[in-house]
C-alpha positions in Angstrom: -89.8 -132.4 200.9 -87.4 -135.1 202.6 -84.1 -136.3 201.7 -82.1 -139.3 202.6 -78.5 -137.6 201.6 -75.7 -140.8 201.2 -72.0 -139.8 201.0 -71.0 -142.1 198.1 -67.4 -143.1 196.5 -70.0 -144.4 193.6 -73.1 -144.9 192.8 -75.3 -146.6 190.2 -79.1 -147.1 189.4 -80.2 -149.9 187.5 -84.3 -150.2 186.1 -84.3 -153.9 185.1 -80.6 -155.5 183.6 -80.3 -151.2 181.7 -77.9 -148.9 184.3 -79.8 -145.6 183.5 -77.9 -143.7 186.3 -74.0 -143.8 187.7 -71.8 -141.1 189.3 -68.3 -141.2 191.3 -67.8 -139.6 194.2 -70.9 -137.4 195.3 -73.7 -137.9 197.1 -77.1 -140.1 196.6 -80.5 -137.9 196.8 -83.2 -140.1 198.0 -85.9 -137.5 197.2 -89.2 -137.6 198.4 -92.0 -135.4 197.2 -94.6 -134.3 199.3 -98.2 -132.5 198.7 -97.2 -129.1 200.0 -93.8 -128.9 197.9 -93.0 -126.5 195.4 -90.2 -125.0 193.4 -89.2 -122.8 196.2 -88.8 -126.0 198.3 -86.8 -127.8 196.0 -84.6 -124.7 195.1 -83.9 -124.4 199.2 -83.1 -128.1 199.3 -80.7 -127.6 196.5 -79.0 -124.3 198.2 -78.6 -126.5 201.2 -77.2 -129.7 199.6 -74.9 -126.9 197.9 -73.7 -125.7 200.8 -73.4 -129.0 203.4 -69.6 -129.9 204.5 -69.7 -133.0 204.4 -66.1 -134.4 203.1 -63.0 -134.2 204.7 -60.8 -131.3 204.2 -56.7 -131.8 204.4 -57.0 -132.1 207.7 -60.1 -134.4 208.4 -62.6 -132.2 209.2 -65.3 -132.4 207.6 -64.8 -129.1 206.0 -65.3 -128.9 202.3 -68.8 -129.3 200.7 -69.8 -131.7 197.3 -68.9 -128.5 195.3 -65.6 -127.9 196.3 -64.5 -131.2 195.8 -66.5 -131.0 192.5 -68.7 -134.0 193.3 -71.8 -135.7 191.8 -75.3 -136.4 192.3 -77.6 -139.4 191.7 -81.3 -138.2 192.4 -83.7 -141.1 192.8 -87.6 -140.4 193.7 -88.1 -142.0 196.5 -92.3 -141.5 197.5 -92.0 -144.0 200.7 -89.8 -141.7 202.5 -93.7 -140.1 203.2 -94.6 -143.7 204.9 -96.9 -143.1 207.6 -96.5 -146.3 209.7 -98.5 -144.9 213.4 -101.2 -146.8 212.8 -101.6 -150.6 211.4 -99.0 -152.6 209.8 -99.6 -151.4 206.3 -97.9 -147.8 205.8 -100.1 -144.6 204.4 -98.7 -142.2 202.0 -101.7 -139.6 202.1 -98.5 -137.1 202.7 -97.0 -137.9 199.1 -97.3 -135.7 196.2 -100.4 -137.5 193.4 -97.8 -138.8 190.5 -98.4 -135.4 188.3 -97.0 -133.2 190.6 -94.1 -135.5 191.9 -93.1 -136.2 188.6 -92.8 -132.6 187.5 -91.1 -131.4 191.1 -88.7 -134.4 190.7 -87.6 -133.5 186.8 -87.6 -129.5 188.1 -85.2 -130.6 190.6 -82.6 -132.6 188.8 -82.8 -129.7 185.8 -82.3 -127.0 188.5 -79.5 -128.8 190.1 -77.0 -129.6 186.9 -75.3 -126.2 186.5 -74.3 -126.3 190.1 -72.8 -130.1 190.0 -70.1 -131.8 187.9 -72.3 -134.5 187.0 -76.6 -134.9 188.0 -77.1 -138.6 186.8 -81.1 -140.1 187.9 -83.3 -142.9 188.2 -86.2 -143.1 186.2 -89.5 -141.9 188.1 -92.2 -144.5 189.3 -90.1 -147.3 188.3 -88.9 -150.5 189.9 -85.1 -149.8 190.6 -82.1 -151.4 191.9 -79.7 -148.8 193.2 -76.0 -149.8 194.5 -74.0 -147.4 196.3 -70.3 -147.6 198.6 -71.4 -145.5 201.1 -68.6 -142.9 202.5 -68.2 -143.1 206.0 -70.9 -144.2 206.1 -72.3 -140.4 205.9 -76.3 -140.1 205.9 -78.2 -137.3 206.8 -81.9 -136.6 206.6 -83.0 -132.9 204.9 -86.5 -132.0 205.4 -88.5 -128.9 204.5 
């Protein structure tokens, strides 16, 4: 599994002119699925966005993690983060979950995540979307498992 975690003041998804995704402050969870991912993975990847402290405290530090500050998340499935670009000019994605399983492991994921954030707000799997974000910082970190 690999993540592309954004620090956000907001957030939206659009598919076509229809938002079907917006939170406040939070983070963005580009999440892609890959063929050796399970439940377990996704439950560790959820632990560990959990636990990141990655907004400021009342001092600066980056002290206080997304549920302390009782942030939110926007989960969009994002398969290309599994690009393989070595060899050619026209990226693989052999490494990518098959639909089926990508699918399911993305919906397991934003299901197992609500009780633990304020809001869990997503884009709609396999379609073309349009996602705006005010990036924090800007804070991005990568997650992989």
């Amino acid at each position: 599994m690999k993540i592309v975690l954004q620090r956000v003041t907001k957030a939206s998804v659009r598919v076509g002119d229809t938002v079907v995704g917006r939170i406040g402050q939070g983070y963005v969870v580009l999440l892609g699925i890959g063929v050796m991912d399970d439940e377990a993975v996704a439950d560790k990847m959820i632990e560990k966005i959990k636990k990141l402290r990655l907004f400021a405290d009342d001092a600066g530090k980056t002290n206080r993690s997304i549920t302390d500050i009782s942030g939110e998340l926007l989960v969009v499935s994002q398969f290309t983060l599994y690009a393989d670009c070595r060899k050619g000019n026209r990226p693989s994605f052999t490494d990518a979950a098959l639909p089926g399983k990508a699918e399911a492991l993305y919906e397991y994921f934003i299901a197992t995540a609500k009780p633990y954030f304020a809001n869990v707000s997503s884009g709609s799997f396999g379609a073309d979307m349009q996602v705006e974000l005010i990036n924090d910082g800007p804070f991005t970190v990568v997650l992989e498992m």
